[in-house]
N, C-alpha and C positions, 0 to 999 in steps of 0.2 A: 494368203492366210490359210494356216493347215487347223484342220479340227482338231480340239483341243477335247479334253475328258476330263470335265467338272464337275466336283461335287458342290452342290449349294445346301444350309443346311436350314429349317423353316421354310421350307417349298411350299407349305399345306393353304397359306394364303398370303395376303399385303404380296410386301414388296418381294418377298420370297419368291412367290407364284408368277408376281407380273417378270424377274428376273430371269426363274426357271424357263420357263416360254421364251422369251427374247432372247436368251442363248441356243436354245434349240432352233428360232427361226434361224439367228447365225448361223448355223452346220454346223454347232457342237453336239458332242454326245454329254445329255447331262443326268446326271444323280440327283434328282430332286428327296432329299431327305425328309420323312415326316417319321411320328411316331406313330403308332397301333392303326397299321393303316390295312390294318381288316376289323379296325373297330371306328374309331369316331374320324378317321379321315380315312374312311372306305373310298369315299366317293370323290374326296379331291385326288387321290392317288390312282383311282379310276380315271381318271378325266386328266390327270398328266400322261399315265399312261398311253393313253388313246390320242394325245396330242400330236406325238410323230413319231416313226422308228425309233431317233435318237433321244426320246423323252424313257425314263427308269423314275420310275417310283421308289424310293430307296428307304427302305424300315430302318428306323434312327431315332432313338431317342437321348438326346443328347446329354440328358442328366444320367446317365448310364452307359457307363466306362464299357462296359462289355457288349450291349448293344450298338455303340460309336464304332468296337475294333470289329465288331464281327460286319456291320454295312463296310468298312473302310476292306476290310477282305475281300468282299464281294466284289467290290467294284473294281479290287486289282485283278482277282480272279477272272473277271468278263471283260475286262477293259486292257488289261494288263499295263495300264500305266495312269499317272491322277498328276495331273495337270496345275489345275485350280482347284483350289479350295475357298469359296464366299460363306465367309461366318455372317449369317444372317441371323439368325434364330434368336428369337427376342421377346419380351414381356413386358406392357406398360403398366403402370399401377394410378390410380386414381387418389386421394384422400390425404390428410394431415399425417403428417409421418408419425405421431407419436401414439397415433393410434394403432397401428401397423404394427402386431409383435413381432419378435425379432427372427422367429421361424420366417415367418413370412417375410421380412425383406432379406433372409438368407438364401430362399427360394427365387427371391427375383434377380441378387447375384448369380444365383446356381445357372438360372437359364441363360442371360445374357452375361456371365462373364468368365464362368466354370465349363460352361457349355464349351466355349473358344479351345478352352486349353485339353478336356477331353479329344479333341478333335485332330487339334495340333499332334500333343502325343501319341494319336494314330497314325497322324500321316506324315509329319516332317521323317521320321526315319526312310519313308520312299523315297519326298523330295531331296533331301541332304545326298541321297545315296546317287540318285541321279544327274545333280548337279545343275536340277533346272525346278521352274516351280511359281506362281504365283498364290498370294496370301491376297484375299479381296475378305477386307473389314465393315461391315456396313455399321456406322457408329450414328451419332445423330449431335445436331449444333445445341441440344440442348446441353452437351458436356461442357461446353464456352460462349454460347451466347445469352439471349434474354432466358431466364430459367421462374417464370413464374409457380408462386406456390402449388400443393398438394398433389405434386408430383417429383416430389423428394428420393423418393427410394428406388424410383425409373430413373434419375439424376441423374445420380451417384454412380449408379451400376453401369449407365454411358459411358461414365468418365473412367469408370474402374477399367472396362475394357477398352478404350483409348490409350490408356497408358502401358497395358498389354501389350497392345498391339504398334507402340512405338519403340517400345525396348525390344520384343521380339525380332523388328523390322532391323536394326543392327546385328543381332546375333546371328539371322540365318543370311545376310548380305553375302558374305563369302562362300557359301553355299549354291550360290547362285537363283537366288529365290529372290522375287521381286514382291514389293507391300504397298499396298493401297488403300487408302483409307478412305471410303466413300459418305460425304457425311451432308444425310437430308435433313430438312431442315424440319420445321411442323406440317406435314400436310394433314389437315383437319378429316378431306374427305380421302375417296379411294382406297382407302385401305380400311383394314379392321383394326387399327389400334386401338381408338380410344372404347369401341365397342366391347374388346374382348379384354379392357383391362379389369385389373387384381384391385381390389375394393380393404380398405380396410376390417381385418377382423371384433377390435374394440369400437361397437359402434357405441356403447356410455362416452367413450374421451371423442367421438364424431359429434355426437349432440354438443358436449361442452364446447367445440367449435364453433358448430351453428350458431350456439349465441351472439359471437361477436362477428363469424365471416360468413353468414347464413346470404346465399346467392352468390358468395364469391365467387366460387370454383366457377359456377357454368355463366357466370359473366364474362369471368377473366377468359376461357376457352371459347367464347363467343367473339370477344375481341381479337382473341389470337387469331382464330377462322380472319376475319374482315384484314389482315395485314397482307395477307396473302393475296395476289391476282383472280380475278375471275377465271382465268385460263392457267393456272395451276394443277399439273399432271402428275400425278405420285410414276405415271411409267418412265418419266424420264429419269427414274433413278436404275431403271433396269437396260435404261440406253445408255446410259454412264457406264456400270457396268457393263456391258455388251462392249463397248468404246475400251475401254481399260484393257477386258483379256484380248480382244485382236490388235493391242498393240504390241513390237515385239519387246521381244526383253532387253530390261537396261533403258525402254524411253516410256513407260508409263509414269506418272505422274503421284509425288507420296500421298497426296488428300486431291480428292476433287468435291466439288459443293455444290449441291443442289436446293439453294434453299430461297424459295419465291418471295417469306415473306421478310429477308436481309435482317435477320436478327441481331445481327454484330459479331456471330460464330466467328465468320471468318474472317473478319480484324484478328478477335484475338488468338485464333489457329495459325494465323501467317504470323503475326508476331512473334508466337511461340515454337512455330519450326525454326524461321529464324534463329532465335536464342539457342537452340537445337544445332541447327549447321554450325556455326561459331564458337559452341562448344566443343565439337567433334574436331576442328580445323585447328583450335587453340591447341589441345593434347596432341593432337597428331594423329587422327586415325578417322579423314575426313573419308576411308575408303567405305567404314562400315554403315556411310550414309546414304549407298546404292545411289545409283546414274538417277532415279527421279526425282530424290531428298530435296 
């Protein structure tokens, strides 16, 4: 297995961080992407740095098209070729959708869905050009499994970039670019998501909730913890990844699931690739379903 040069993008924590590192124990050289990382992630992008030779702290802010092309230059510049790309970078939200104005869950597209395609459009034109390539998705089963309430607009934005990232996976197939869709399930602890998520801004229409679902939320997010195992690892979704890029191309696998507490994601994931294969095979063009579809 040869070193590979991967950008991953949300390095700064979760599963970003735990992925960034586990590719680096691998022997790759990686681009851990964060934003303002001589400001409020000084010190995670210190501490990647300093992790190993082949660890780059990589200034990335992904809601910024010019910020995305000028990191994706750099790393062609010192690296001179980009490998992988792990769309990680992501944003949960808390609260009743209708309270959440509409800036605000444009912002939460922006980060997990807009983000994706900033990215893409920096670097597919190297991949396409070279003829080689992997696309590593990190999506979540909350896009097709149990999807409990006031966490709506985190959903949607799942699913938005699933569906991205399934149509994309045809188009760059003859390209020679492989796609993977890594999809964890809830993990409650280990990570900072539910810590660092986005809160509705009308909190008048939160109280008019409270009336009738007043404990819902941190019930229902209490239950969802207890579905899960005692020994529930949020790193195994960065040894998933790890697994996916050292395999070679043409035999990685289009979705893999890491999901402890078996929400039903992936019933209806394989279902629905299925329907997927069978359509591609029906027209005639089961090629653009790449060797792992």
């Amino acid at each position: 297995m040869s070193s590979r040069t991967i950008i991953i993008t949300g390095a700064s924590s979760g599963f970003g961080a735990m992925s960034a590192r586990a590719l680096v124990d691998a022997g790759h050289r990686v681009f851990g992407g964060m934003r303002d990382i001589e400001g409020r992630n000084k010190q995670a992008a210190a501490d990647f740095e300093g992790y190993a030779p082949n660890a780059v702290s990589l200034e990335m802010d992904v809601s910024d098209q010019h910020s995305v092309d000028a990191a994706v230059e750099r790393v062609l510049r010192e690296a001179g070729r980009i490998d992988v790309v792990v769309h990680n970078a992501g944003h949960m939200t808390l609260g009743p959708v209708e309270a959440f104005t509409v800036e605000q869950i444009a912002a939460v597209y922006d980060t997990n869905v807009l983000s994706t395609q900033r990215v893409n459009r920096a670097v597919l034109p190297h991949l396409r050009g070279q003829g080689d390539g992997l696309l590593v998705w990190v999506g979540s089963s909350s896009a097709r499994g149990g999807t409990p309430p006031y966490l709506g607009p985190y959903f949607a934005a799942k699913a938005a970039e699933d569906a991205l990232a399934v149509s994309i996976a045809a188009e760059v197939a003859r390209f020679g670019i492989d796609t993977t869709i890594v999809v964890p399930g809830s993990f409650t602890t280990g990570t900072n998501h539910y810590a660092h998520a986005g809160h509705p801004e009308d909190t008048a229409v939160v109280e008019s909730y409270q009336e009738r679902y007043a404990g819902v939320m941190d019930d229902l997010l209490g239950k969802q913890a207890r579905l899960s195992p005692d020994d529930a690892d949020p790193q195994e979704v960065a040894r998933e990844i790890v697994r996916v890029v050292d395999l070679p191309r043409g035999r990685r696998p289009f979705r893999v699931y890491i999901d402890p507490a078996q929400d039903g994601a992936e019933e209806v994931f394989r279902m629905g690739d299925r329907v997927r294969r069978e359509f591609y095979r029906t027209v005639g063009y089961e090629d653009l379903l790449g060797p792992g579809a």
